[in-house]
N, C-alpha and C positions, 0 to 999 in steps of 0.2 A: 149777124155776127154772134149774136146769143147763142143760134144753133151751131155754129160752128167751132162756139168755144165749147162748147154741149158736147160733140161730137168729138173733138179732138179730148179733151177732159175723158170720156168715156171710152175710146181707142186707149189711153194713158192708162186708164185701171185696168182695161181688158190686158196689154202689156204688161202691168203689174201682174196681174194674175197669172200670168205664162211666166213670168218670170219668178215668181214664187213656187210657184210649181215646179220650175228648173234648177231652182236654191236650193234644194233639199240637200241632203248627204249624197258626195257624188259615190260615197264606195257602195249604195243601196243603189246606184241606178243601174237597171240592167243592160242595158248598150254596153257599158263598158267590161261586163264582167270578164270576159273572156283575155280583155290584157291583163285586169287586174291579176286573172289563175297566173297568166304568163309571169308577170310579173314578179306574184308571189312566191311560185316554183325556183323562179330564177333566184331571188334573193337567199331563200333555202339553201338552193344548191351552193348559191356563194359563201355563205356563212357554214355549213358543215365543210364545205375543203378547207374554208380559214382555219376552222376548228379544228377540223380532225391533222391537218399538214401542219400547222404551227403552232395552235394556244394546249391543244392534250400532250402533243412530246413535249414541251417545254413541262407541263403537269405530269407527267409520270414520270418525266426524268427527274425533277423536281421531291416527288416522292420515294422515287427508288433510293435516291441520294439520301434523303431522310430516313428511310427503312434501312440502308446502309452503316449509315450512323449510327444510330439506333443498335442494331445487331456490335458494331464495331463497341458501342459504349457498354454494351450488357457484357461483351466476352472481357472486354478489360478489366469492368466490376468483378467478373469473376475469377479472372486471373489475380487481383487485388485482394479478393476473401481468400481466396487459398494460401497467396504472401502472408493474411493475414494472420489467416490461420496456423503454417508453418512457422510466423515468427512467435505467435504467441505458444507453440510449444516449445519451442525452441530457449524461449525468456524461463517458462516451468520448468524448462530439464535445467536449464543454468541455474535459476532455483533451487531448485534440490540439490543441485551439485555442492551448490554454495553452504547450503545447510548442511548438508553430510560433513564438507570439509569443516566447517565450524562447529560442528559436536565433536568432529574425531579432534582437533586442536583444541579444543575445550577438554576432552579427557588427555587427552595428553597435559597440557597444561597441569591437570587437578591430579594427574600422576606424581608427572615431576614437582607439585609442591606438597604433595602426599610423601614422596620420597626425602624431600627435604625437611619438612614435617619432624621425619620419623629419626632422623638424622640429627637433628635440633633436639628432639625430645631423649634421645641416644644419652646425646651431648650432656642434655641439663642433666639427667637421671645423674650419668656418672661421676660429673660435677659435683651433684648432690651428696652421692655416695661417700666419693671422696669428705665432702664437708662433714659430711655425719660422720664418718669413722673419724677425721681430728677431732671433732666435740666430742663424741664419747670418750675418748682418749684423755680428753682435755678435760670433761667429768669426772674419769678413774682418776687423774691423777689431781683434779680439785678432791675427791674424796678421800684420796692417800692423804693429801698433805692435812684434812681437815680432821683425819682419824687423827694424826700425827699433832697436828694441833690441840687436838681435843685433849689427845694424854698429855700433852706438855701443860696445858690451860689447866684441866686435871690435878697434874701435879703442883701445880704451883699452889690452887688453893684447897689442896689437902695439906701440903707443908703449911700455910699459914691458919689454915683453920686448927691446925694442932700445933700450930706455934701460939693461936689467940686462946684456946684453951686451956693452955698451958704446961703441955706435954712437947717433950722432943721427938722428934723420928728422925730416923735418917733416912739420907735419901734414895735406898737400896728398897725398905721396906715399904717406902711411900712407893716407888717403881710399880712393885711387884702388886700391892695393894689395889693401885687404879687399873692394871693389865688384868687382874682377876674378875676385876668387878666390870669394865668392859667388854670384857670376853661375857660373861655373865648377862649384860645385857643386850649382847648381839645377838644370842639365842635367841 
């Protein structure tokens, strides 16, 4: 019985041995290779038709549609800089417009208050004119009355100064007396 457990025990690891031997990587055992090619070819082939018939159209339509957009967005950027550009000359010329018309209405303005200015100043001058020739007037004949005053003032205190002296005159030669001496010192 000892032998026999001996024997079958040893039959067991011979078994083992074969069978480890058979455990290996079955894609390195050669028997099989020739399905494996098959095999491998095959799956190739299935996956480039998948590929190529449905997952790259989807990818380059995909792309095109992006490179489309793309082009589409750049031509509208550019059609937009040129708006942008024509509006911004557009704003300059109204600009300058606008400044031309507000200098030429600024001179005009500084015309017509130039004109009125002058018209005002017309005014005051003759105004003034006028004013001046009554004051002179008004002088001549303050000086008339104050020559006229002067001899009458004149006369009166030469009559008394020859009344306190005690001399008479009349009042002919008192007249003639301050007319002499007036004239006299108007020289």
């Amino acid at each position: 019985m000892a032998t026999e457990v001996e024997e079958t025990a040893g039959h067991a690891a011979e078994s083992a041995g074969h069978a480890a031997e058979a455990v290996g990587m079955p894609q390195l055992d050669f028997s099989t290779f020739s399905n494996q090619i098959f095999w491998l070819v095959l799956t190739l082939l299935a996956i480039y038709f998948i590929l190529s018939r449905i997952a790259l159209p989807r990818i380059a339509s995909v792309l095109a549609e992006r490179q489309g957009t793309i082009t589409n967005d750049i031509a509208a950027a550019e059609e937009l800089k040129l708006k942008a550009v024509e509006a911004e000359d557009a704003y300059n010329k109204a600009l300058a417009e606008a400044r031309a018309e507000a200098n030429r209405i600024i001179a005009e303005t500084k015309a017509e208050i130039q004109v009125d200015l002058d018209k005002a100043i017309a005014k005051a001058d003759a105004e003034i004119g006028v004013k001046t020739a009554e004051a002179e007037k008004a002088i001549s004949a303050i000086r008339e009355s104050a020559a006229d005053n002067v001899k009458e003032v004149a006369k009166e205190a030469a009559k008394e100064i020859v009344a306190v002296l005690g001399g008479s005159a009349d009042a002919r030669s008192i007249t003639s007396a301050v007319t002499a001496r007036l004239k006299g010192a108007s020289r």
